[in-house]
Structures are given as C-alpha cells and as structure tokens.
NULO-831959 format. One record per atom (N, C-alpha, C): residue number from 1; residue in one letter; chain; atom name; x, y, z. Coordinates in steps of 0.1 Angstrom, whole numbers, plus 5000, padded with zeros to 4 digits. Example, Ala and Ser with C-alpha at 12.3 -4.5 7.8 and 13.67 -1.06 7.14 Angstrom:
NULO-831959
pos,code,unit,site,u,v,w
1,a,A,N,5132,4943,5078
1,a,A,CA,5123,4955,5078
1,a,A,C,5132,4967,5078
2,s,A,N,5128,4978,5071
2,s,A,CA,5137,4989,5071
2,s,A,C,5129,5000,5079
//
This chain:
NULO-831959
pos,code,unit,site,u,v,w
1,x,A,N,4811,5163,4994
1,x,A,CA,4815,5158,5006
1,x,A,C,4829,5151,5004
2,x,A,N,4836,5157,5015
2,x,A,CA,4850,5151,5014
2,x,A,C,4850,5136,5021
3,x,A,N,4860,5128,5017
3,x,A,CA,4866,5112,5022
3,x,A,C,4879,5114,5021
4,x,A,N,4883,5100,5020
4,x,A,CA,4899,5099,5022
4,x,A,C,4898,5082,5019
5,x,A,N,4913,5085,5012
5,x,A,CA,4917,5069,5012
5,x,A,C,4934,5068,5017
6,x,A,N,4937,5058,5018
6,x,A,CA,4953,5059,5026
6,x,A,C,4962,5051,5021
7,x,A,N,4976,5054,5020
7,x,A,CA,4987,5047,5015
7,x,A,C,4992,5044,5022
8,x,A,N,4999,5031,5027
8,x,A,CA,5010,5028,5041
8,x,A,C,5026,5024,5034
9,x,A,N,5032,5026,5028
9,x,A,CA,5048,5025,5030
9,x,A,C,5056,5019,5038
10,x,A,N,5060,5012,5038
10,x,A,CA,5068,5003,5051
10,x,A,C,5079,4994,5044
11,x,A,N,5083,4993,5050
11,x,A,CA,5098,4984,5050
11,x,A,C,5100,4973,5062
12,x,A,N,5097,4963,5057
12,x,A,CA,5096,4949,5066
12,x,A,C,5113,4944,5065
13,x,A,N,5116,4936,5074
13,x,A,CA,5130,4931,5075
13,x,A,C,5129,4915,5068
14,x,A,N,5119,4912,5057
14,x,A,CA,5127,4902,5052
14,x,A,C,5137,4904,5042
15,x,A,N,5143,4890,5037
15,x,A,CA,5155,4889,5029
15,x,A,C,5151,4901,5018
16,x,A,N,5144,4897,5013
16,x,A,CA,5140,4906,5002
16,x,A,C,5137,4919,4999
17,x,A,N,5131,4923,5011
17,x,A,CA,5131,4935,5009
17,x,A,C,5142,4943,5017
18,x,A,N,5149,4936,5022
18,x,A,CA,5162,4942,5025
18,x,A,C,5175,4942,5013
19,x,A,N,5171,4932,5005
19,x,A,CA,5179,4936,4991
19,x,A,C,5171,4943,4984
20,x,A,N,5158,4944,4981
20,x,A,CA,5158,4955,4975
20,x,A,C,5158,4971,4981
21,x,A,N,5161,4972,4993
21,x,A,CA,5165,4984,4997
21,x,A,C,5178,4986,4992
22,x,A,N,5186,4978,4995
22,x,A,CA,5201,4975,4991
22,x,A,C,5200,4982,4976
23,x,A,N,5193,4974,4968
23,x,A,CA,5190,4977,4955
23,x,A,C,5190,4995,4951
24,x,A,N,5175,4997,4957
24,x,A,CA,5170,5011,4957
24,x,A,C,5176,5023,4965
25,x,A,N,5179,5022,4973
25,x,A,CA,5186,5031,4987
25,x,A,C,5174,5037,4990
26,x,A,N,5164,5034,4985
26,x,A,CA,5146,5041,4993
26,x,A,C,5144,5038,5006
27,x,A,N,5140,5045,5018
27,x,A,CA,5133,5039,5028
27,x,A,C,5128,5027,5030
28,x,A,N,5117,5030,5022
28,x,A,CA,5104,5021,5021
28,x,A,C,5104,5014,5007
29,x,A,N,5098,5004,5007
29,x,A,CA,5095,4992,4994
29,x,A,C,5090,4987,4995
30,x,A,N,5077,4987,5003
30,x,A,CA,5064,4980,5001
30,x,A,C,5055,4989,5007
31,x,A,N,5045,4988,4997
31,x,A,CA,5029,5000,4996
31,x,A,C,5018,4989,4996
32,x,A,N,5006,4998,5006
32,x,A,CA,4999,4990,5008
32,x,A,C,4986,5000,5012
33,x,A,N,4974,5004,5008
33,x,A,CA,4958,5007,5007
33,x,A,C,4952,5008,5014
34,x,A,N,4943,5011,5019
34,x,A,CA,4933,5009,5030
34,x,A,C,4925,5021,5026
35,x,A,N,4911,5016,5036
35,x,A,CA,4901,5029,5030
35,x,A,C,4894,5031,5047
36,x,A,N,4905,5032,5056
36,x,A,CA,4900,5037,5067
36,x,A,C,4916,5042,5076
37,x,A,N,4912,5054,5084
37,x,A,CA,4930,5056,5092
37,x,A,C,4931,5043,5105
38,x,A,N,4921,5037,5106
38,x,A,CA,4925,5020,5114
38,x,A,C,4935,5011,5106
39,x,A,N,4936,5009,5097
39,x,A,CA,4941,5003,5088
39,x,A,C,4938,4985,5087
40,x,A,N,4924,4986,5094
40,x,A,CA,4917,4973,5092
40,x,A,C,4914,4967,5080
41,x,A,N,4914,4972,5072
41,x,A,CA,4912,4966,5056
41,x,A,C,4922,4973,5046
42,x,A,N,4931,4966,5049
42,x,A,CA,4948,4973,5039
42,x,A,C,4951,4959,5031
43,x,A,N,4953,4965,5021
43,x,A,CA,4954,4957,5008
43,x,A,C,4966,4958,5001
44,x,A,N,4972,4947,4997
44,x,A,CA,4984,4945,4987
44,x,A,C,4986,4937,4979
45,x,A,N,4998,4936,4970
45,x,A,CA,5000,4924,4963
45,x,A,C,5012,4920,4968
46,x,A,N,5014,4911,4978
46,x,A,CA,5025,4903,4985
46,x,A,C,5024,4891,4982
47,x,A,N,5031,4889,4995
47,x,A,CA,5035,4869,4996
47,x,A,C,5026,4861,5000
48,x,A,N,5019,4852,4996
48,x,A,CA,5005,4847,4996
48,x,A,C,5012,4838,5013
49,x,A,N,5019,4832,5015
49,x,A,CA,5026,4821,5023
49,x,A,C,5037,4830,5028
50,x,A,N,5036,4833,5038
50,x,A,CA,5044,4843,5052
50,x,A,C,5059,4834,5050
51,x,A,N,5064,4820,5045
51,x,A,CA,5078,4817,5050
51,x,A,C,5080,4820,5031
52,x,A,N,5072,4824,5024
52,x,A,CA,5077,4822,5012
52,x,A,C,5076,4834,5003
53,x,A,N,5089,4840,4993
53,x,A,CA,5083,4855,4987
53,x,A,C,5073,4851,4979
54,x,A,N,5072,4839,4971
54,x,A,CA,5064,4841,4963
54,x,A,C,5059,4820,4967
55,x,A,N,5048,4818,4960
55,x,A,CA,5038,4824,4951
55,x,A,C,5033,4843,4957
56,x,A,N,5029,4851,4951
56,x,A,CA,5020,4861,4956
56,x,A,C,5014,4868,4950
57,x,A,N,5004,4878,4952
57,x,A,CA,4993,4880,4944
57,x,A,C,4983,4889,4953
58,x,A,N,4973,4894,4956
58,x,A,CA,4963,4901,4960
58,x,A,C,4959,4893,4973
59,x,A,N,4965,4901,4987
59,x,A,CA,4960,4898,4997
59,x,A,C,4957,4911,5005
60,x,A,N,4950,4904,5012
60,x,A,CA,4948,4918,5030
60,x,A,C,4962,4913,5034
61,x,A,N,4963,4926,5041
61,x,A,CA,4976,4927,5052
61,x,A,C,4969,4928,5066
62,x,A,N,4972,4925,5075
62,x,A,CA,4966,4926,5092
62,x,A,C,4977,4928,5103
63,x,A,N,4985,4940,5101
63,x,A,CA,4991,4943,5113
63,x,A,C,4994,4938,5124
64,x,A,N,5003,4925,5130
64,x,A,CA,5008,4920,5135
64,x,A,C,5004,4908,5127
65,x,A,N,5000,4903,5121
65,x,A,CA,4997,4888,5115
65,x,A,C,5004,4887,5101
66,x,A,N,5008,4872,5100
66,x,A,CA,5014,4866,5084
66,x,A,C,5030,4876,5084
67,x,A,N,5035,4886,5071
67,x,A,CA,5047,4881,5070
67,x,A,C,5045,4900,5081
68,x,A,N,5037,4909,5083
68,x,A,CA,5039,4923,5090
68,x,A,C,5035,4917,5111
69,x,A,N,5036,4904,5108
69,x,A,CA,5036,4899,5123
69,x,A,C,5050,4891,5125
70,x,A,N,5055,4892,5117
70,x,A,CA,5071,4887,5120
70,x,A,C,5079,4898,5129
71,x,A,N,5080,4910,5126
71,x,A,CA,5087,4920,5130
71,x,A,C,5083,4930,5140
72,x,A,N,5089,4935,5149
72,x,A,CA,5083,4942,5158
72,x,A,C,5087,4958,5156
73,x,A,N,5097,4960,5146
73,x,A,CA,5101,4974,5141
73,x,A,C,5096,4975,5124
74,x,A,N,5087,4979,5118
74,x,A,CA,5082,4984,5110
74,x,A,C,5082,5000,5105
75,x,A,N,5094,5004,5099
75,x,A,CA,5094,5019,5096
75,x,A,C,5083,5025,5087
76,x,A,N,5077,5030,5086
76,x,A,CA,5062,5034,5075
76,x,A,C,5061,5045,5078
77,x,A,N,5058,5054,5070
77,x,A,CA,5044,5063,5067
77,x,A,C,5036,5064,5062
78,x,A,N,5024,5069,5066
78,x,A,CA,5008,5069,5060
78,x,A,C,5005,5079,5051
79,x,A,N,4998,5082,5043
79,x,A,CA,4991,5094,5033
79,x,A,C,4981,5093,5035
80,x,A,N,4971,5102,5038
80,x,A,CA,4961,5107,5034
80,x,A,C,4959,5112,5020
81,x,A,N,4950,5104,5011
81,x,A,CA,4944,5114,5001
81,x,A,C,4928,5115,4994
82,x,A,N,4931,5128,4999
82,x,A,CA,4913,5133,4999
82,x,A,C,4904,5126,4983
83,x,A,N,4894,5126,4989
83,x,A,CA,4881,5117,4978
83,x,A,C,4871,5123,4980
84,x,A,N,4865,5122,4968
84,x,A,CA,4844,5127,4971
84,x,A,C,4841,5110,4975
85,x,A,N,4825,5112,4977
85,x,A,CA,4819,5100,4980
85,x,A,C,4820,5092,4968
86,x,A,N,4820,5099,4958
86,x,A,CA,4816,5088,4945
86,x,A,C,4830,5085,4945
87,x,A,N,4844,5089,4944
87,x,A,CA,4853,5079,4940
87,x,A,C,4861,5074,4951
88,x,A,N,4851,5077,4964
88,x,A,CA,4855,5064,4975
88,x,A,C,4844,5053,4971
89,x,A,N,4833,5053,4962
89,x,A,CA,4825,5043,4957
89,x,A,C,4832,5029,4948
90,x,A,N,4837,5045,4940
90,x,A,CA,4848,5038,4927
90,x,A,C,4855,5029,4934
91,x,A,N,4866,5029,4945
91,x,A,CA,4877,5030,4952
91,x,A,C,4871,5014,4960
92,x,A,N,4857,5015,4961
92,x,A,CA,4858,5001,4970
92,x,A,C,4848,4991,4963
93,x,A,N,4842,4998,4951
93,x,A,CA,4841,4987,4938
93,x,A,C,4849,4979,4931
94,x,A,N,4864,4985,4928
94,x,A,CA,4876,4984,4923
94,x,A,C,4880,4969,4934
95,x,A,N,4883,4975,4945
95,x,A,CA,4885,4967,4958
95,x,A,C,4879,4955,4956
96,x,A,N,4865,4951,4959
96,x,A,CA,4853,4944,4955
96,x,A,C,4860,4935,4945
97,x,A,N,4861,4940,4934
97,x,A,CA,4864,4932,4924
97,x,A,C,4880,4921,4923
98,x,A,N,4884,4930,4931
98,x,A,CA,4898,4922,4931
98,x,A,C,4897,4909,4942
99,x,A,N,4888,4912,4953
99,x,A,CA,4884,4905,4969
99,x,A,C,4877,4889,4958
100,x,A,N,4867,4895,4949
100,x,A,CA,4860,4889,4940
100,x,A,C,4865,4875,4933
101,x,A,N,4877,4884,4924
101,x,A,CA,4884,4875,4908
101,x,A,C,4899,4876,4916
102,x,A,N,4902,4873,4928
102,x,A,CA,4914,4873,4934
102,x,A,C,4925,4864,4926
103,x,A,N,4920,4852,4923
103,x,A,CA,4923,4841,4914
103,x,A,C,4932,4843,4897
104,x,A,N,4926,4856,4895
104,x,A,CA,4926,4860,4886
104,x,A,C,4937,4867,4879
105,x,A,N,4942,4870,4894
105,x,A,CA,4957,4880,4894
105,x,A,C,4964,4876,4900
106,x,A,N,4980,4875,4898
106,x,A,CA,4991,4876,4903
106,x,A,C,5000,4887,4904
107,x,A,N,5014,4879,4908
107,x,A,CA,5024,4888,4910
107,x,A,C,5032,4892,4897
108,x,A,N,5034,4906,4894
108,x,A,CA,5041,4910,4886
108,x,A,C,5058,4910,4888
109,x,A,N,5056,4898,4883
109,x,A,CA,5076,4893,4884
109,x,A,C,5085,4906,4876
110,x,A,N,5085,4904,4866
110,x,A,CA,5088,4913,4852
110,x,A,C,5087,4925,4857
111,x,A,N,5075,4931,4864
111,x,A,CA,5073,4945,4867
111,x,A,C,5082,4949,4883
112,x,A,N,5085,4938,4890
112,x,A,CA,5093,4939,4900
112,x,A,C,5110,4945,4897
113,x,A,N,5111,4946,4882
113,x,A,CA,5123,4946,4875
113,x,A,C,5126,4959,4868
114,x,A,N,5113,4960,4860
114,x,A,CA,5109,4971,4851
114,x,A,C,5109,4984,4861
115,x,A,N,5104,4987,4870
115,x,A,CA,5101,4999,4881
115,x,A,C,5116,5004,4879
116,x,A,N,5126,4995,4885
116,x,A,CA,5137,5007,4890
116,x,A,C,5145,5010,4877
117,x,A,N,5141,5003,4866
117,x,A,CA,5144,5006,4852
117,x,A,C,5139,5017,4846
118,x,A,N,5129,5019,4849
118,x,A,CA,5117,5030,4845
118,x,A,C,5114,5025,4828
119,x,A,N,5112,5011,4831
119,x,A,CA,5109,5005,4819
119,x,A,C,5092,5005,4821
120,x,A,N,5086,5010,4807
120,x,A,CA,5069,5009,4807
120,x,A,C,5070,4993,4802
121,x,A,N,5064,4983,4815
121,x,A,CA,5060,4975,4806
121,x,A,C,5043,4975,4818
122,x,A,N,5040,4972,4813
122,x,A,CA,5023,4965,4814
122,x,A,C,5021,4956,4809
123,x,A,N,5014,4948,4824
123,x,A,CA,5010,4931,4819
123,x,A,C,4995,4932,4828
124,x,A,N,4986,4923,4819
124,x,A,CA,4976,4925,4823
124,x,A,C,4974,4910,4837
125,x,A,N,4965,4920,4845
125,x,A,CA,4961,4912,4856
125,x,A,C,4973,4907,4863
126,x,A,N,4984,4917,4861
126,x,A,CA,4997,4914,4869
126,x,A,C,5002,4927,4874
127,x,A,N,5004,4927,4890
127,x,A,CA,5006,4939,4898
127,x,A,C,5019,4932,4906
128,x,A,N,5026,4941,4909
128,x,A,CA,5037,4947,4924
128,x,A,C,5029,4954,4935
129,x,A,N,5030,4957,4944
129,x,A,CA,5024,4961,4952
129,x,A,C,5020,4975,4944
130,x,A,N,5030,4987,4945
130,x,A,CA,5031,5000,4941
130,x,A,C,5020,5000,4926
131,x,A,N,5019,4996,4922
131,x,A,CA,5012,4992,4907
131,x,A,C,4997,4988,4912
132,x,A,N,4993,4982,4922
132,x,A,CA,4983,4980,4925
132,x,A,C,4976,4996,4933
133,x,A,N,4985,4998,4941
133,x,A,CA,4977,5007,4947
133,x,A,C,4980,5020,4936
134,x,A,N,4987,5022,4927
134,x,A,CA,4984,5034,4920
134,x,A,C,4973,5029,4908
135,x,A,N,4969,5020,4904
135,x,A,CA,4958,5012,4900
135,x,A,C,4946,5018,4907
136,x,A,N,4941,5012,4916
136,x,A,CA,4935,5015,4925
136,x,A,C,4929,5029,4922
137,x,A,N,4942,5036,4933
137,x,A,CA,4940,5052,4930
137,x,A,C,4934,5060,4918
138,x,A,N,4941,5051,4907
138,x,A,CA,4937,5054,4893
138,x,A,C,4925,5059,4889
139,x,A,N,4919,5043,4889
139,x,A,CA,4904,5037,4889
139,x,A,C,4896,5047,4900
140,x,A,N,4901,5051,4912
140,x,A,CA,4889,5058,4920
140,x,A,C,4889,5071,4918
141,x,A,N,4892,5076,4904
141,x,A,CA,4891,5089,4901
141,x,A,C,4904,5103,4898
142,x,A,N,4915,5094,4907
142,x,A,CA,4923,5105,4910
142,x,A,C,4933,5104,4898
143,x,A,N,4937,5119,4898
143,x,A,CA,4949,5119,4886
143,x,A,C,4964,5114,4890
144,x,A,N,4969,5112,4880
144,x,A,CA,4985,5106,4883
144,x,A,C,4987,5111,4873
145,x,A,N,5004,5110,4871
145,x,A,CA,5011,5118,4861
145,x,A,C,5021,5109,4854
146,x,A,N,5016,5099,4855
146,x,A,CA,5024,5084,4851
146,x,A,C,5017,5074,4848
147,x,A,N,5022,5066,4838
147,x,A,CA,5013,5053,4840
147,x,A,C,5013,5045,4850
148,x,A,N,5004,5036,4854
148,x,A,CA,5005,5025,4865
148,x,A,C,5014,5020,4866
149,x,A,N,5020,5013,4855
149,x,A,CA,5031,4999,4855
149,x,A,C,5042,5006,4860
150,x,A,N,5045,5025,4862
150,x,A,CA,5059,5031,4863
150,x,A,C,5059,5033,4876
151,x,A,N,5047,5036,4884
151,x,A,CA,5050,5040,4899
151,x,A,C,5059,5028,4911
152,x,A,N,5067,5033,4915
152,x,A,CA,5069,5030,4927
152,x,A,C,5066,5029,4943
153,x,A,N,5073,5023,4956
153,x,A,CA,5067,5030,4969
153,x,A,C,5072,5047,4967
154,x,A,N,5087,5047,4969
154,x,A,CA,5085,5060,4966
154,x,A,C,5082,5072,4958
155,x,A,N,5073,5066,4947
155,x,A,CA,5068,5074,4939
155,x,A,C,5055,5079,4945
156,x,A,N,5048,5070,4949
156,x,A,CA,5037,5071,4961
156,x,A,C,5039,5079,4971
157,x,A,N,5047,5080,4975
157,x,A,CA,5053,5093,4986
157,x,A,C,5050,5103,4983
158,x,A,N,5053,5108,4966
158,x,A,CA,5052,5124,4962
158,x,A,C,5039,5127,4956
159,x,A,N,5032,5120,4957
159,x,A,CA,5018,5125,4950
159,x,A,C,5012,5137,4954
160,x,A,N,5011,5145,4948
160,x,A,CA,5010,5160,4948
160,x,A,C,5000,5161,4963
161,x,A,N,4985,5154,4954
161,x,A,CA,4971,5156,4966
161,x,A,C,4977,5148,4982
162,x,A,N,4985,5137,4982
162,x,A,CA,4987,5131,4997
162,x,A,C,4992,5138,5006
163,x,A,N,4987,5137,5014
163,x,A,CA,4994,5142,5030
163,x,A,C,4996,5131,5036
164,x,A,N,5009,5134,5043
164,x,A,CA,5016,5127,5052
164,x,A,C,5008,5129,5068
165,x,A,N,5001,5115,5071
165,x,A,CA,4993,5122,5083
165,x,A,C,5004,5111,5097
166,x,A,N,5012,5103,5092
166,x,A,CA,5018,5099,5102
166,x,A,C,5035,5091,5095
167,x,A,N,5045,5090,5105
167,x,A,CA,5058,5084,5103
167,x,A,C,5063,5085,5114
168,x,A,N,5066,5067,5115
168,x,A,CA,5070,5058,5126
168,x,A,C,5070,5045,5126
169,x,A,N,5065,5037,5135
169,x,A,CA,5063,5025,5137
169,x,A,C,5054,5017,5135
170,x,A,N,5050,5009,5123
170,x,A,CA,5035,5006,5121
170,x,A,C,5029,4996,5132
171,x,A,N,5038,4990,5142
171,x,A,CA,5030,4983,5151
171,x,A,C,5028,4992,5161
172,x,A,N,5031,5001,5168
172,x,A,CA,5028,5014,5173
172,x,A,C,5016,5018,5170
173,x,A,N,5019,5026,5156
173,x,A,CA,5006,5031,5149
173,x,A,C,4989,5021,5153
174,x,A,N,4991,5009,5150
174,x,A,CA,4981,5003,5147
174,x,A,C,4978,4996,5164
175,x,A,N,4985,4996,5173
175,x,A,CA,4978,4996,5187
175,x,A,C,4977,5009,5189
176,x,A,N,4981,5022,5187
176,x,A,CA,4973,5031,5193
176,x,A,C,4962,5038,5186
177,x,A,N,4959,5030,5177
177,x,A,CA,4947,5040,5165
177,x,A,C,4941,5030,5160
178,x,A,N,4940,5016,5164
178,x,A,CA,4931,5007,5158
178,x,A,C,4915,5012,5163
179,x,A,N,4906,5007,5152
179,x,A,CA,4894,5010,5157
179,x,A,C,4887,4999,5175
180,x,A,N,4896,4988,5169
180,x,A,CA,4893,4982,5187
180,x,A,C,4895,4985,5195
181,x,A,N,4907,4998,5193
181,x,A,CA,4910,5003,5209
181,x,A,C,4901,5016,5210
182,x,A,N,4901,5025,5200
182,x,A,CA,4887,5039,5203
182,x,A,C,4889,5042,5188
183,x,A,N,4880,5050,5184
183,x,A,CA,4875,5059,5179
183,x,A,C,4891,5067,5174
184,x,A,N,4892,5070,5159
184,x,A,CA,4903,5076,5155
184,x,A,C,4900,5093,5155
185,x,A,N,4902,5100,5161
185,x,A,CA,4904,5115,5161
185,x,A,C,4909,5126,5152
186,x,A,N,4905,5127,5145
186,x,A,CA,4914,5138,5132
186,x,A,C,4926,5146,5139
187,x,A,N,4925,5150,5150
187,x,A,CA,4936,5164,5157
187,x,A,C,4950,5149,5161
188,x,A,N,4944,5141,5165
188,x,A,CA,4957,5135,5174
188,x,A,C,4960,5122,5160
189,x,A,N,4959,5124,5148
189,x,A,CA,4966,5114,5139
189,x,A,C,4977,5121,5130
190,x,A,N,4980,5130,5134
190,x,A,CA,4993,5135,5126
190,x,A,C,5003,5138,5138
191,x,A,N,5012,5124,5134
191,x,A,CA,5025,5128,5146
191,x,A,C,5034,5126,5138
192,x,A,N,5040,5129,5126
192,x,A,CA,5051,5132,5122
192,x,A,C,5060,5146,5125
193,x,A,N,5069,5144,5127
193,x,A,CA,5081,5159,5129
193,x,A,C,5080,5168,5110
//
C-alpha cells in the first residue's frame, strides 16, 4: 500500500532569511515536513519566539500563525514522496520522538554554516531545518545519496522519488486545501506550470 509524506520549501521575508538568500541565490531556504497534503502537522527546526531568530530548535509550523503568520506572500513548493505503510509508521515514530525529547534538541548553529560549505560536519541532537527533514526522511526508510548533515532546502527539491505536487503561495495553498475547509482531492492538488 502506497502513502506519502511532504516537503514544503518557502522563503519567508525575515531579515534572515533574506540574507541568506542573498547568501545562496536559492529560491527557497526554509524546509519544513508534514505527513498530510493539509499541512496541519508540518514540522521544523526554526525560531522558537516569532520576534527572535534564535533561541530555536524543533517546532510545528501553523500556516498563518508565529513567524509564517507575519507575511502574506510566501513563495513555496510542496513534494510529494511516496511511502509504504510501515515507513509512514517509521516516519511518525521518528516524529513522536522528537514531539517527545523536544528539549533535547536544538538549533544547529555550526551546521547553518557547514551546508553552503559542503562541509560534513555532524553534531548530535543538533538540526537546521533541511537536516531535520532529510533526517526524518532518512529514518522512514527512504534512500538519500548524502549524508544528513550535507542536505540543503534546495537539495530537497532534487530528490530523485519527490514530485512536485504544487508551487505558489503558501497562504493560498493552505486556505484552499486545508482540511477545515474540504476534503483534499488528488486530481485538483497539482497546480504548478
């Protein structure tokens, strides 16, 4: 039996992540999980305190609320990538664990630096956003062709098995495909050109 799990990409207009676009010339610079196309339970490692980059560490993200309810233009695209049941099991035992020992982890400062270096460093119980969700991915079975600590957002973009099932506006997206408003439709979730 097939599943799916989802990657969201976006590019928020704080300071920060406008220099590191500046930095990268990437689109996108922040990746973020979910294990439904509502994207009601989307997971990252951000800014714990919405006026502050850091402290940060393992939170939910909620589509118009904290620092993705500041902005009303959110550029993103979504991936689909396909799962059996058991490593969507994996995938929200992994999850579980982190919801769990949240405490336990922080933000990977160091690794915020190492990425565009393509420096391998690995520090334990220390994630970037991109590092968590290719973690994640990891852990729920799927193959990668890199270590954790090396992925990026746009490295996340090229993953062989993802499909691109939408690109646009994440506050858009998420009022017309939230599960509070109906039922998400497989035919009418892919509106990219």
């Amino acid at each position: 039996m097939t599943d799916a799990i989802y990657i969201t990409v976006s590019q928020t207009g704080t300071t920060v992540a406008k220099i590191i676009k500046l930095f990268t010339r990437k689109p996108y610079n922040h990746c973020s999980i979910s294990s439904d196309l509502s994207l009601s339970s989307m997971y990252s490692f951000c800014r714990t305190y919405t006026p502050f980059p850091l402290p940060a560490g393992f939170n939910q993200e909620i589509v118009g609320q904290g620092t993705l309810g500041l902005f009303t233009n959110i550029p993103c695209e979504i991936y689909e990538i396909p799962v059996t049941t058991e490593q969507k099991e994996k995938f929200h035992k992994i999850l579980n664990h982190f919801k769990e020992y949240r405490t336990s982890y922080s933000y990977n400062i160091m690794g915020f630096w190492s990425i565009p270096f393509r420096l391998h460093l690995e520090r334990k119980n220390k994630f970037v956003c991109s590092q968590f969700v290719a973690y994640i991915i990891k852990g729920s079975g799927v193959n990668l062709t890199k270590p954790v600590c090396m992925y990026s957002p746009e490295d996340l973009r090229h993953l062989p098995n993802a499909r691109l099932i939408y690109r646009g506006e994440l506050n858009e997206y998420y009022k017309k495909y939230s599960s509070d408003a109906f039922p998400l439709p497989q035919k009418q979730i892919s509106m990219y050109n």
